[in-house]
N, C-alpha and C positions, 0 to 999 in steps of 0.2 A: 102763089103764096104758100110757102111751107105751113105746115102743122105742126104745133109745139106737142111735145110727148107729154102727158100726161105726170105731171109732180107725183114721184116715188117719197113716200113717207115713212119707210122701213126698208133694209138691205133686201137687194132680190137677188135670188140666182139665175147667172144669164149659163143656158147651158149649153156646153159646147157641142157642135154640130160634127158630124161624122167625118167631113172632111177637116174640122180643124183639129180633131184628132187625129186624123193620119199625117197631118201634115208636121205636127209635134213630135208624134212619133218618129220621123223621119227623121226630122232633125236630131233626134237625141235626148230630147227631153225626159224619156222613161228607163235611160240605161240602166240610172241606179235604182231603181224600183225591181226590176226583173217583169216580170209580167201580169199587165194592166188589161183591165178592160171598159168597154164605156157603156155604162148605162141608163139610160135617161138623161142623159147631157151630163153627166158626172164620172170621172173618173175611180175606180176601183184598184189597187193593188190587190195580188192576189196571192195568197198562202205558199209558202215550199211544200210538196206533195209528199207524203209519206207514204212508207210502206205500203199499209194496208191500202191505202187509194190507190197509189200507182199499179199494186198488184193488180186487184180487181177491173180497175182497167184496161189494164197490159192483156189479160185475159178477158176481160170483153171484148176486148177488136178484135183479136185473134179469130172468137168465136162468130164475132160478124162479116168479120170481111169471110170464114168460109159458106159459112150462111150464105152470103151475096154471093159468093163464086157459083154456090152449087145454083143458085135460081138463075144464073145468066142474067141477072138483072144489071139495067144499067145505072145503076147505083153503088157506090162508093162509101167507105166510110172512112174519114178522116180523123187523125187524133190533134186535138187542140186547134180547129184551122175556124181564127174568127171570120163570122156572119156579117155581113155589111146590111144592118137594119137602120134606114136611113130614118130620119133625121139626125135623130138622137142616140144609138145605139148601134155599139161593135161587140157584142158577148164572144166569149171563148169559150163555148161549151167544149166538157172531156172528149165526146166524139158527139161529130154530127152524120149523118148520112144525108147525100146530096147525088143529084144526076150530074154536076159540073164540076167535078171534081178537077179538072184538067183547065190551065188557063191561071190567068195572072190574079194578085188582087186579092182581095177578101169574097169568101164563098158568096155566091151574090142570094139574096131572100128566097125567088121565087124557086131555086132550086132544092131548097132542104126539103126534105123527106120526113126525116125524123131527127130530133135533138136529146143527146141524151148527158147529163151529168152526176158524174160520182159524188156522193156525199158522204165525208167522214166526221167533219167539224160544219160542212155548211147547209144543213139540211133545211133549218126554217129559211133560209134567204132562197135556196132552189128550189121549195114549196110557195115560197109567198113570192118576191118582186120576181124573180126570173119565172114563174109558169104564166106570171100576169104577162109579160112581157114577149113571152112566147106565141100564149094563146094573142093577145093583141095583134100581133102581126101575122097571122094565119099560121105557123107553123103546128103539120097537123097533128103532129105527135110527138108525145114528149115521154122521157122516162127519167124516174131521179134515180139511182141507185143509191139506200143509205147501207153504206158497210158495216157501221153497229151494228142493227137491229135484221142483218143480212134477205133484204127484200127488196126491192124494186113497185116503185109507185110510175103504173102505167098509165096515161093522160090523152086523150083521144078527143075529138070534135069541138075546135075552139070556137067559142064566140064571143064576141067583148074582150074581156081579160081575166075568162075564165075556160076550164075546160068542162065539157059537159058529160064527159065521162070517164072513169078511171076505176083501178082495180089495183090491188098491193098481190103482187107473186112473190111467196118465200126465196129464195134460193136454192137450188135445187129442181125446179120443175122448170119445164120448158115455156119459154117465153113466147107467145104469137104476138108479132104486128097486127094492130088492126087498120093499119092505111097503107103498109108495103103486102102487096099479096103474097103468100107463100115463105114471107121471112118467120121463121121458127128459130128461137135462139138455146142451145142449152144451155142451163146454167150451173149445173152438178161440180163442177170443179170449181165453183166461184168461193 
């Protein structure tokens, strides 16, 4: 004998799950949008990048990917390559660094390293729902970059959906990972 669902008394939101977002995607559903991401079962459009963001970025990878050259590490750093954080969530962080860089799909979870996102206009949503949503799913480190206030809020040791340690570097001083050994970033030309 089936079980009747429980009488809904107010609109709920059913949220879409990772694969029915890729499978949208596919289809075409976000042409005109430009570039979407999913979080928490909801869909997000996302900003056209300006100047200052795209610079500071463009120049962060630069400076990571020789970072990672010089350590021989096998680690990668990717610009814009969505997470596949299953259930409910496909983010597009500005750059991730991951051991799987090579391979089809969306970055798979257990390979990110560290996540990191520029922020010119979206600094409280990649301090509040995106670090909750970070640390929630183990990702061990995280970094925001805000390009106003020209500093980086560095995020280490997640538990729950928070991180249990962090530290703000101006720009200009050298950046240490504290979960990739030996990644030193400069940041003087940011």
């Amino acid at each position: 004998m089936a079980e009747l669902a429980a009488l809904v008394t107010t609109p709920t939101l059913v949220p879409l799950t990772l694969g029915d977002y890729l499978r949208l995607d596919e289809a075409g559903a976000f042409e005109d949008y430009g570039k979407t991401e999913l979080i928490e079962g909801q869909i997000y459009y996302m900003n056209a990048q300006h100047r200052p963001h795209a610079r500071v970025k463009s120049d962060l990878f630069v400076q990571l990917a020789l970072a990672l050259r010089s350590l021989e590490a096998d680690v990668r750093a990717l610009v814009e390559a969505s997470i596949a954080v299953p259930p409910h969530n496909a983010p597009e962080p500005d750059i991730v660094l991951t051991d799987a860089a090579d391979g089809t799909g969306l970055v798979p979870l257990d390979s990110v390293r560290l996540v990191i996102e520029v922020s010119e206009t979206t600094l409280s949503n990649d301090l509040g729902r995106k670090a909750k949503l970070y640390a929630r799913h183990g990702i061990a480190e995280y970094w925001v970059v805000d390009v106003t206030a020209r500093v980086f809020h560095q995020m280490w040791r997640p538990e729950v959906d928070a991180y249990t340690k962090d530290r703000i570097v101006p720009f200009g001083y050298d950046l240490r990972a504290e979960t990739i050994t030996g990644l030193l970033v400069a940041t003087g030309d940011l």
